[in-house]
MISEKOL-491963 format. One record per residue (C-alpha): x, y, z. Coordinates in nm, 2 decimals. Layout:
residues N
SITE      X      Y      Z
SITE      X      Y      Z
...
end
This chain:
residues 524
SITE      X      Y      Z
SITE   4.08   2.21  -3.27
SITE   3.98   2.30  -3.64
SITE   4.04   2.65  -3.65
SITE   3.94   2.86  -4.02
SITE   3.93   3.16  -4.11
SITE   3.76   3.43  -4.44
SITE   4.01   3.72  -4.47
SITE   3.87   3.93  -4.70
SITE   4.06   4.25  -4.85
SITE   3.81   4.52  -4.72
SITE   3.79   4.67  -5.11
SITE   3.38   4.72  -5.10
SITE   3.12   4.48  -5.05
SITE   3.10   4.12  -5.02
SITE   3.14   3.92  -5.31
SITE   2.86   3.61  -5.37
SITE   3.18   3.36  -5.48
SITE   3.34   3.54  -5.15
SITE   3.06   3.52  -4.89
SITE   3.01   3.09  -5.06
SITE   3.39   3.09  -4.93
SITE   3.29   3.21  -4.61
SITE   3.00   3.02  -4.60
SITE   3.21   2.67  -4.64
SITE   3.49   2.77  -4.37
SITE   3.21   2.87  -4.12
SITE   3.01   2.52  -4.18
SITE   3.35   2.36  -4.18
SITE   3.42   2.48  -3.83
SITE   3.08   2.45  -3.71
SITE   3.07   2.09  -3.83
SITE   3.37   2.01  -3.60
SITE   3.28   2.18  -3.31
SITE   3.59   2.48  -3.40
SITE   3.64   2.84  -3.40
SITE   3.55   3.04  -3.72
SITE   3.82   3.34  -3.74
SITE   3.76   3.69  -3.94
SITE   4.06   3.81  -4.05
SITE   4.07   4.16  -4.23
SITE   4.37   4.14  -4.51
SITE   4.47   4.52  -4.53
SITE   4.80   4.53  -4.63
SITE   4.79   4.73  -4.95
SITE   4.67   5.07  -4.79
SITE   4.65   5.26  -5.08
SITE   4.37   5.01  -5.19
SITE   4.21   5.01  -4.88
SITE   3.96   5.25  -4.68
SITE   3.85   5.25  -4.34
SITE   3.46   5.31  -4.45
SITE   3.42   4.99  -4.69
SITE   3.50   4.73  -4.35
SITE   3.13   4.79  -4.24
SITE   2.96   4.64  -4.55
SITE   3.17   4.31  -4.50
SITE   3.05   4.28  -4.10
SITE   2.72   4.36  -4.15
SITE   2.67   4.16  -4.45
SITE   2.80   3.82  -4.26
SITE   2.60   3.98  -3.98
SITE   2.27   3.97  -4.17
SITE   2.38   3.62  -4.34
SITE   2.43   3.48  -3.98
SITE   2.77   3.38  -4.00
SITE   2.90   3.45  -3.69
SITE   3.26   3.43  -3.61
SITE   3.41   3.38  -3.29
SITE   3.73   3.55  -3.32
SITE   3.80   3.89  -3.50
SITE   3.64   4.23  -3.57
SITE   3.41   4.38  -3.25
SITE   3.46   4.00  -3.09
SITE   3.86   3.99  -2.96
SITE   4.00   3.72  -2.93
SITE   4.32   3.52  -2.80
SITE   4.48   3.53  -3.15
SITE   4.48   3.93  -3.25
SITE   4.48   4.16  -3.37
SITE   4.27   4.05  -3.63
SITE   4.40   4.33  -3.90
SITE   4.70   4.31  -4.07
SITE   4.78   4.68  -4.07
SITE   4.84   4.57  -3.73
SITE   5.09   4.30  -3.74
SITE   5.38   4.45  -3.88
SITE   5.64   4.39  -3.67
SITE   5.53   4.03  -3.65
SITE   5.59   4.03  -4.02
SITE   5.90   4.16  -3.98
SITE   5.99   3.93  -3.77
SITE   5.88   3.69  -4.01
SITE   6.08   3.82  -4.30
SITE   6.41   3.82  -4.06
SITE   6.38   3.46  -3.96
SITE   6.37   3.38  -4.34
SITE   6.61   3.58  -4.40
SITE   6.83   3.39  -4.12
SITE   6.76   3.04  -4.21
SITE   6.85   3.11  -4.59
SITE   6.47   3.10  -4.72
SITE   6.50   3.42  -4.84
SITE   6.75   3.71  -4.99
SITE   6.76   4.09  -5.00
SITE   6.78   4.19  -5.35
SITE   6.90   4.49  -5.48
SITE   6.80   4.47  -5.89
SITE   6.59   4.76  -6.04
SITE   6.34   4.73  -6.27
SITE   6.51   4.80  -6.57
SITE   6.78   4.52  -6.51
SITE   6.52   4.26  -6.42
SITE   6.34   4.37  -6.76
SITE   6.62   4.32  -6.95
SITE   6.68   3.96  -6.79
SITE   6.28   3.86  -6.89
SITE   6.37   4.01  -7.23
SITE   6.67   3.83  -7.30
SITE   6.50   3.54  -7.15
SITE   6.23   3.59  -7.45
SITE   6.48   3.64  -7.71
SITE   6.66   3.30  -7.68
SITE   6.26   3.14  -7.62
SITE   6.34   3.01  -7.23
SITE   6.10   3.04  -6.95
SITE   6.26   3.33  -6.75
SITE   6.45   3.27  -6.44
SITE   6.60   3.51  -6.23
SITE   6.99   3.53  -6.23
SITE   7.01   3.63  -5.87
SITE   7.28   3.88  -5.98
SITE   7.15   4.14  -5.72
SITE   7.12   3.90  -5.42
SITE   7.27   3.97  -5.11
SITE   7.32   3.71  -4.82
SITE   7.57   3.87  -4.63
SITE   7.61   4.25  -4.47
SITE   7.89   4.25  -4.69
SITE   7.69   4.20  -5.02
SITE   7.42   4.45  -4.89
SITE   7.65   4.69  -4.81
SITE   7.81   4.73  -5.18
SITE   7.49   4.75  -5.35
SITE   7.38   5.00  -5.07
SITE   7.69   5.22  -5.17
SITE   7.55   5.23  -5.50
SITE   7.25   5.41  -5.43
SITE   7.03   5.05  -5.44
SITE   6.72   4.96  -5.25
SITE   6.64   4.65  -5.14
SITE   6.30   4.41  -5.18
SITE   6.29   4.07  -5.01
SITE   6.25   3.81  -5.18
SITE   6.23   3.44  -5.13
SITE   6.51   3.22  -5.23
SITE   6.25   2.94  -5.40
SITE   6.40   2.56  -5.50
SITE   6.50   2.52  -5.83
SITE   6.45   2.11  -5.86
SITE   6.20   1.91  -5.68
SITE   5.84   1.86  -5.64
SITE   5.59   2.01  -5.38
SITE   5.36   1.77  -5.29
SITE   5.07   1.83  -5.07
SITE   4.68   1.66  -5.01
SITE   4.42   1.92  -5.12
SITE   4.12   1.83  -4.94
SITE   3.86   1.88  -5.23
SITE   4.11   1.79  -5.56
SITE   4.32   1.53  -5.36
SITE   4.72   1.49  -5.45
SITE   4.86   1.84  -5.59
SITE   5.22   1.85  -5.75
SITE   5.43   2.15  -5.83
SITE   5.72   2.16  -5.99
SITE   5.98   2.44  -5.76
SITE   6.12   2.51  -6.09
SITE   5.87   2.67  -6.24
SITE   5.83   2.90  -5.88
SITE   5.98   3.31  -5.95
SITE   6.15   3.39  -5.63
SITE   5.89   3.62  -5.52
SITE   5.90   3.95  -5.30
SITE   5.74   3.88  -5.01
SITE   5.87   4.27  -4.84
SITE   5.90   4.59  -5.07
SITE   6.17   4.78  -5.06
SITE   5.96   5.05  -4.81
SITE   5.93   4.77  -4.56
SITE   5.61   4.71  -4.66
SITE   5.52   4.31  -4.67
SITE   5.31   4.13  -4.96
SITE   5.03   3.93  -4.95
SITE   5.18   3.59  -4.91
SITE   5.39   3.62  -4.62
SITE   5.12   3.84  -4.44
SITE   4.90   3.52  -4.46
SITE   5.10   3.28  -4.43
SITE   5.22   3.42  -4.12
SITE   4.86   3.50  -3.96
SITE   4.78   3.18  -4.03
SITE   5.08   3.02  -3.87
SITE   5.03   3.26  -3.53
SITE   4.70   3.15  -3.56
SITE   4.65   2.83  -3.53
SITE   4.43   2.81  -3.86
SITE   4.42   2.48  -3.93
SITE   4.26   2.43  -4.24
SITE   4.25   2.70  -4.54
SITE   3.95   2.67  -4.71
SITE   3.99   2.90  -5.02
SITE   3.88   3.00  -5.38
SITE   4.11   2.80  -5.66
SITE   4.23   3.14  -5.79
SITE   4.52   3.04  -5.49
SITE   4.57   2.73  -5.60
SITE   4.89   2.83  -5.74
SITE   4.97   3.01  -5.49
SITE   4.98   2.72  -5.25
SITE   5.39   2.63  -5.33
SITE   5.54   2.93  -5.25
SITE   5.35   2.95  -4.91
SITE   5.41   2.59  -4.82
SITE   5.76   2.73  -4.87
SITE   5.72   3.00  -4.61
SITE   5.56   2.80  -4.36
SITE   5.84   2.53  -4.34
SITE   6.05   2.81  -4.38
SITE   5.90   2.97  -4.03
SITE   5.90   2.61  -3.86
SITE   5.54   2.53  -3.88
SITE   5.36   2.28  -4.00
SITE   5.09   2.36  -4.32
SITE   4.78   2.39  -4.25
SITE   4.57   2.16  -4.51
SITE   4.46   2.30  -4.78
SITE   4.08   2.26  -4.95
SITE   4.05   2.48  -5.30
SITE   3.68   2.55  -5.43
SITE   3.55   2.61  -5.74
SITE   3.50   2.92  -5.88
SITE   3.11   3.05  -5.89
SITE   3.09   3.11  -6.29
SITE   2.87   3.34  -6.42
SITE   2.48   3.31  -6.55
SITE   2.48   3.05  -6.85
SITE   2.87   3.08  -6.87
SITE   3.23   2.89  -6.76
SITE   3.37   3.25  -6.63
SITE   3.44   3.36  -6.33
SITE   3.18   3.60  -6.17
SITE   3.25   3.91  -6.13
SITE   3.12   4.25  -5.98
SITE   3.26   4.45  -6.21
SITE   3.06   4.32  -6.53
SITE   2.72   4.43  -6.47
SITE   2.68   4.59  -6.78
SITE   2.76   4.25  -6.93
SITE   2.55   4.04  -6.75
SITE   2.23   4.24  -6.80
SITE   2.24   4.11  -7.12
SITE   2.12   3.76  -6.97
SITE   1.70   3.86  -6.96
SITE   1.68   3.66  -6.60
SITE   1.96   3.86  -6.46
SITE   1.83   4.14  -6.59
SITE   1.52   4.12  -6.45
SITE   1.64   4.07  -6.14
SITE   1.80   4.41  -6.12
SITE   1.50   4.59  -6.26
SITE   1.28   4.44  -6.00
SITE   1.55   4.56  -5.72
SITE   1.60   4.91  -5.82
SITE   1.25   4.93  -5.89
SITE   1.21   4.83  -5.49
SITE   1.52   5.04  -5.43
SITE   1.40   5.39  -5.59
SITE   1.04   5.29  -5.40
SITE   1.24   5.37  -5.06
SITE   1.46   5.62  -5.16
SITE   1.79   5.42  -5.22
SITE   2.09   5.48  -5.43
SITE   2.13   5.19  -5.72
SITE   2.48   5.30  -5.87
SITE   2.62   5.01  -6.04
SITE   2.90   4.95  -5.81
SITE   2.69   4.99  -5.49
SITE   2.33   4.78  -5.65
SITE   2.48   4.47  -5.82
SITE   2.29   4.17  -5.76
SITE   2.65   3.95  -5.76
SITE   2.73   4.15  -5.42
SITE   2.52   4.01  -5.10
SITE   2.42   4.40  -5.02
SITE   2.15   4.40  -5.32
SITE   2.00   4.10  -5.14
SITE   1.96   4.25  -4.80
SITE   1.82   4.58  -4.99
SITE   1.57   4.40  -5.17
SITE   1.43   4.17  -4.93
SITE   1.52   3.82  -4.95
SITE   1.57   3.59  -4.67
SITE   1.92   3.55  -4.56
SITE   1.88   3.14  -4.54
SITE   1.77   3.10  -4.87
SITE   2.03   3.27  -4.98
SITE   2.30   3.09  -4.75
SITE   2.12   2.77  -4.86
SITE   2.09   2.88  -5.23
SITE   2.50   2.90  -5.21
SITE   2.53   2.62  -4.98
SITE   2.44   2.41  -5.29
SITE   2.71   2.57  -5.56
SITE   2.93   2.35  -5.57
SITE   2.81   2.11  -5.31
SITE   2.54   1.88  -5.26
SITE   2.45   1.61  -5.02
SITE   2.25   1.38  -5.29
SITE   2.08   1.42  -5.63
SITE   1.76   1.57  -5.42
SITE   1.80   1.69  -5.14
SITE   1.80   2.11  -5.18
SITE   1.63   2.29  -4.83
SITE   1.84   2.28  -4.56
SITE   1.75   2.41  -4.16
SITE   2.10   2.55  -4.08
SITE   2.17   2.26  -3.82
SITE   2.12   2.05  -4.16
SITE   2.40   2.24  -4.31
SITE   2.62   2.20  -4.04
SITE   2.54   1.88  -3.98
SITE   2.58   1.75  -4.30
SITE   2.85   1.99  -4.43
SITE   3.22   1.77  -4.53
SITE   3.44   1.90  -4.74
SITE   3.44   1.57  -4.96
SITE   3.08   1.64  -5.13
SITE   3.28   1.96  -5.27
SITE   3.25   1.97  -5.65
SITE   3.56   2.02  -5.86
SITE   3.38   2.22  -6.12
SITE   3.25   2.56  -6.11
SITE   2.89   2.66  -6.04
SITE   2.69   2.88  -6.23
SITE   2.51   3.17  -6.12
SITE   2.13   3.13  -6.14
SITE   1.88   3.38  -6.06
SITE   1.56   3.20  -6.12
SITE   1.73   2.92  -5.91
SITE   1.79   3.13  -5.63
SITE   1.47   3.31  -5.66
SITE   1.32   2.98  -5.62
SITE   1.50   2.90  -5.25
SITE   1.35   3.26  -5.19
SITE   1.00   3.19  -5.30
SITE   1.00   2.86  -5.08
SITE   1.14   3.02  -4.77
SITE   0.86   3.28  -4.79
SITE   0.60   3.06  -4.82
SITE   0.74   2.83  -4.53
SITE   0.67   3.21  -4.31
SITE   0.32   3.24  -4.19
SITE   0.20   3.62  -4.25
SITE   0.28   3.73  -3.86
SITE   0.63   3.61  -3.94
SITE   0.66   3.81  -4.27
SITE   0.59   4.12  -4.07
SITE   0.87   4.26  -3.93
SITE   1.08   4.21  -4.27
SITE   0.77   4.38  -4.47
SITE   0.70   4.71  -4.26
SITE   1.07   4.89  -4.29
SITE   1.00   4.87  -4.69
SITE   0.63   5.04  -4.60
SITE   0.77   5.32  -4.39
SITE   1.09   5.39  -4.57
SITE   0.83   5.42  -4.88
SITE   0.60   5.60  -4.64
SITE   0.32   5.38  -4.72
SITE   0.27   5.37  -4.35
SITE   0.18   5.51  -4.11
SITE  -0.16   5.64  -4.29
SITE  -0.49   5.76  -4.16
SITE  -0.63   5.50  -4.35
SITE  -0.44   5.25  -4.09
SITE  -0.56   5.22  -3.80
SITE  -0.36   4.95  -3.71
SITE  -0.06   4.93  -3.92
SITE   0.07   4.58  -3.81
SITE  -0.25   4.43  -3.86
SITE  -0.35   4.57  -4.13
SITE  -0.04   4.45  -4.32
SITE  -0.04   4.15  -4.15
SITE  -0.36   4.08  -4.31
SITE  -0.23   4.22  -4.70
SITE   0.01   3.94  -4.64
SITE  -0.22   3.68  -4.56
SITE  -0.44   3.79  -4.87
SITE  -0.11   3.80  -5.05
SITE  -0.03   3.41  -5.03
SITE   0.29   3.37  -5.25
SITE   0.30   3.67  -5.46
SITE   0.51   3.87  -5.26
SITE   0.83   3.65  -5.30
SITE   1.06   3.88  -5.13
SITE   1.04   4.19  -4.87
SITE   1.01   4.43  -5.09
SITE   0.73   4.34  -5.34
SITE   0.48   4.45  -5.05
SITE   0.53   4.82  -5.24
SITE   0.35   4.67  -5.56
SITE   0.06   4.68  -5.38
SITE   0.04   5.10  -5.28
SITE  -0.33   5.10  -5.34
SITE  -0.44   4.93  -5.00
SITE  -0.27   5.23  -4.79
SITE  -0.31   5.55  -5.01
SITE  -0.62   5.71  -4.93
SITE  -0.96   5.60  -5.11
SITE  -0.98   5.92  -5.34
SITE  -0.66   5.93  -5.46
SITE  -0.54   5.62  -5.59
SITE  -0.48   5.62  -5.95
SITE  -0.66   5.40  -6.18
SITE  -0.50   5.17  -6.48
SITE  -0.62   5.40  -6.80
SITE  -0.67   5.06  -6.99
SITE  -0.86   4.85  -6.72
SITE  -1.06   5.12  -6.61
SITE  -1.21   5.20  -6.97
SITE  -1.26   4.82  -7.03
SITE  -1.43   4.72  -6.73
SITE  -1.61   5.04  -6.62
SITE  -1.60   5.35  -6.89
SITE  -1.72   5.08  -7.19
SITE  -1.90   4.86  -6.99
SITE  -2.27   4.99  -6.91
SITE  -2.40   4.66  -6.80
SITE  -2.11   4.58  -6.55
SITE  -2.13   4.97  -6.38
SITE  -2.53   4.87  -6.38
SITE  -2.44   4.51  -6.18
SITE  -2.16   4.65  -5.94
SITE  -2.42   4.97  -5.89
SITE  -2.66   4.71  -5.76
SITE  -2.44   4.50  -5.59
SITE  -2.30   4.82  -5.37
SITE  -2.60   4.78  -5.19
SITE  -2.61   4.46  -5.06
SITE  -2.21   4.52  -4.99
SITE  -2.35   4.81  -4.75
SITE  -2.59   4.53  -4.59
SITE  -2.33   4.22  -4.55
SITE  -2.26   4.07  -4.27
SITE  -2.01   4.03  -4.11
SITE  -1.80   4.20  -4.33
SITE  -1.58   3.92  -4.43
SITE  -1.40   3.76  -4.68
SITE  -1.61   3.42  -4.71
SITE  -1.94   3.62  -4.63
SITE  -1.87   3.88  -4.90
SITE  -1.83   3.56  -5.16
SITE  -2.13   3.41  -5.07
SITE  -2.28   3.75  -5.11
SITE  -2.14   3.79  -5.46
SITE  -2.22   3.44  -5.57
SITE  -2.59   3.49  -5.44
SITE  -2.60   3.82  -5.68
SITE  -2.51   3.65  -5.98
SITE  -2.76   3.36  -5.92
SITE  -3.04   3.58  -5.88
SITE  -2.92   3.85  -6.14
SITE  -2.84   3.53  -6.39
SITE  -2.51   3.65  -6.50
SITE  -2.20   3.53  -6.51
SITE  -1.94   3.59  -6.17
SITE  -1.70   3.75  -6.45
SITE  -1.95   4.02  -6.57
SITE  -1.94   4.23  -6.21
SITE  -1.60   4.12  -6.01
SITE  -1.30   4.22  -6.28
SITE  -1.55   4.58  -6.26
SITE  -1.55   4.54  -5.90
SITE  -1.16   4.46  -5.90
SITE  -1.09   4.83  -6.07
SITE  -1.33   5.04  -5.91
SITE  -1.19   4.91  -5.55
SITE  -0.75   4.87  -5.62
SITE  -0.75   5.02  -5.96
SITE  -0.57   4.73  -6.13
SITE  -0.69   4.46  -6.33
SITE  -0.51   4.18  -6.17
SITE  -0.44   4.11  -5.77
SITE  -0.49   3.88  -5.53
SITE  -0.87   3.75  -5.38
SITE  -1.13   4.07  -5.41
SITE  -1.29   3.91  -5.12
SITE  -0.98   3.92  -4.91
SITE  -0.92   4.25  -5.02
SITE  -1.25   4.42  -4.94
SITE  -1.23   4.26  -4.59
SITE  -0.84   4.42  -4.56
SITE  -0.99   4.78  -4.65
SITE  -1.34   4.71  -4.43
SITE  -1.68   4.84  -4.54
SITE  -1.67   5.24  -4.50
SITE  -1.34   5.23  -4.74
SITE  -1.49   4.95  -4.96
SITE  -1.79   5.13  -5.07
SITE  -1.64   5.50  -5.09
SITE  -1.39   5.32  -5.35
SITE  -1.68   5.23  -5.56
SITE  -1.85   5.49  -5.50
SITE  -1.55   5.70  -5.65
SITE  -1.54   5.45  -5.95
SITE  -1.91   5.50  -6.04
SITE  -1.87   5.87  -6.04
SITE  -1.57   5.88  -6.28
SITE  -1.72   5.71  -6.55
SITE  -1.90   5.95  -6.74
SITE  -1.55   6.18  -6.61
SITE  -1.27   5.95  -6.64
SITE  -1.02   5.99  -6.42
SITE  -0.69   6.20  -6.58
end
């Protein structure tokens, strides 16, 4: 069975290059009919809190990548922490130490510094001497007597070639020599990174490691360790980095300040925390970063176009093809359409799968990811709402494709606030009402035979308009942008018909009514 497995270090939350990562291994699986495995990597406990778990579940919770072994599932494999594997790891570390894969060493710091210097001095690659290894009880016990703590480390080749088939960049070499003999248990007992893994992934079962290329490198020395332990490798499949907007670096969370410097990344950060502070949310750099799949979920995209937006860094199924059904994805998903190079980051591009999955929803559909971003704003409920789902059901109708994600239904605050309290645009109102005698005179008129339309709808309220302009003889433009202010306040929006029918006749013509009163009183 292919088993894999995304083992991330619970530091905070979840990573776009990390959640593509996880996004690969769960297609991978669910291409071969397999088990997807979460794995939480907390060995270093001093990096680690209990608190910052939750962000990485319900982020692949809201993503829809499921996993079928791990955290709140079980499984036959756990535990699925490594806090909570320590004595198989030391078990580990013993059967290395047994079979000669590895040593107890007993340097310090200062000696192995000295080594690297002297190293330096005579311009050689630095090698350690092994001075301080001990294979025997006998070794360990003179360095003990000398007040000398131990670290394990492993006793790597020092001739050869590791070979080995990565799935995505196809025949690796390594030379051994150029492998450190690295601690893989500190001196407190504690074990490191790459023997925890290795390890897990041997008990296990995982039997492909679909990973970021920053391990590349690391791929030797656990090769090493699993032959060490008796097991066959798992095979190996490293993916290219996601690179930053416009740029060959690595993304990164931790350079917002830097990448809101690119004007498209930029604005899509003001447009979040502008939905964020709307509904009350903190937007602290390190918590409202829109490389971290938490800003998503905040603002109101769809979790498939963002899944499908990532599906496609770094992998493609032809030169066309970009919207994918997730039974697509899976079906189509091989680890040989992988691209060797990196991906950049692009937030129009991903905006785009957003803007497409939104229009793909009818206005019923759109609902229930709309109204939480109403109420937490406490747009809704309002005694101008009668009939909250409804109402906003029919906002999104009127709507069409300008509200691309969730949250954009707060731009529109004028349709729920009461009718004689909105605010007016200063500019619009002076231009199309204050300044503009013959316009107030049209829409005056044309009040009236809004009070007599029938039914009051959006294709009988346009033939009613259209009717008034033939008989008055003026243009459509002279009386609707007045009408357009007097009933939202803004200049711009979507259809005036639609809208009047949203807000219904009593609401309608108090709006204009309240218009036509303020213009020898602006409003303040």
């Amino acid at each position: 069975m292919v088993r894999t497995r995304f083992a991330p270090s619970p530091t905070g939350f979840l990573h776009s290059g990390g959640v593509r990562t996880a996004l690969f291994n769960w297609l991978f699986a669910r291409h071969h009919e397999g088990h997807f495995i979460l794995r939480i990597d907390d060995t270093d406990e001093q990096r680690n809190v209990s608190e910052t778990l939750e962000p990485i579940l319900s982020g692949l919770r809201w993503l829809g990548l499921d996993w079928d072994e791990g955290p709140e599932v079980g499984g036959d494999y756990g535990p699925y922490f490594q806090s909570q594997r320590r004595d198989q790891y030391q078990a580990a570390v013993e059967k290395l130490l047994a079979g000669g894969h590895a040593y107890r060493d007993y340097a310090t710091q200062e000696e192995l510094q000295a080594e690297r210097e002297a190293a330096q001095a005579e311009g050689k690659r630095f090698i350690y001497s092994r001075r301080w290894m001990a294979e025997t009880p006998e070794q360990a016990a003179r360095f003990e007597a000398e007040g000398r703590s131990a670290v394990v480390r492993l006793k790597m080749p020092r001739e050869g070639v590791c070979r080995f088939k990565d799935r995505i960049r196809g025949e690796v070499e390594f030379e051994w020599a150029q492998e450190q003999d690295h601690v893989i248990q500190r001196a407190d007992g504690s074990c490191l990174y790459h023997l925890a893994s290795v390890a897990d992934d041997a008990a296990m079962e995982i039997s492909h490691v679909i990973r970021a290329e920053e391990h590349l490198s690391n791929t030797p020395r656990q090769i090493f360790i699993f032959e060490g332990l008796g097991h066959e490798p798992p095979e190996f499949a490293h993916l290219p980095f996601v690179a930053e907007p416009g740029s060959r670096n690595k993304l990164s969370k931790r350079k917002l300040e830097k990448y809101l410097k690119n004007p498209d990344f930029a604005k899509m950060h003001q447009h979040g925390v502008a939905i964020a502070e709307a509904i009350g949310l903190e937007t602290a750099a390190e918590t409202f970063n829109p490389v971290i799949v938490d800003f998503y979920e905040k603002v109101g995209y769809l979790p498939d176009a963002l899944v499908n937006y990532l599906l496609l860094l770094g992998w493609a199924l032809d030169d066309r093809t970009e919207f994918f059904s997730r039974q697509e994805m899976i079906e189509q998903f091989t680890l040989e359409r992988v691209n060797r190079s990196p991906a950049s980051f692009d937030p129009n591009k991903l905006l785009a799968f957003q803007e497409h999955y939104m229009q793909e929803m009818a206005a019923a559909e759109k609902l229930p990811w709309v109204l939480p971003y109403l109420e937490a704003a406490e747009v809704l409920p309002s005694p101008h709402v009668d009939e909250p789902s409804r109402f906003v059901t029919q906002m999104l109708e009127a709507a069409g494709d300008r509200i691309k994600v969730a949250g954009e239904s707060l731009h529109y605050p004028e349709l729920f606030v009461g009718d004689d309290v909105f605010p007016y645009e200063t500019k619009a109102f002076d231009k199309r009402l204050k300044n503009a005698p013959e316009s107030v005179a049209l829409l005056t008129a044309f009040r009236e035979l809004l009070a007599a339309t029938e039914p009051f709808e959006a294709a009988a309220l346009e033939a009613s308009m259209r009717s008034f302009v033939e008989s008055e003889g003026v243009k459509i433009g002279q009386i609707i942008h007045a009408l357009r202010v007097a009933v939202t306040g803004k200049a711009v929006g979507f259809g005036m018909f639609e809208i009047l029918e949203i807000l219904g006749r009593e609401r309608s013509l108090t709006r204009i009514d309240r218009a036509l009163s303020l213009v020898e009183t602006p409003p303040s």
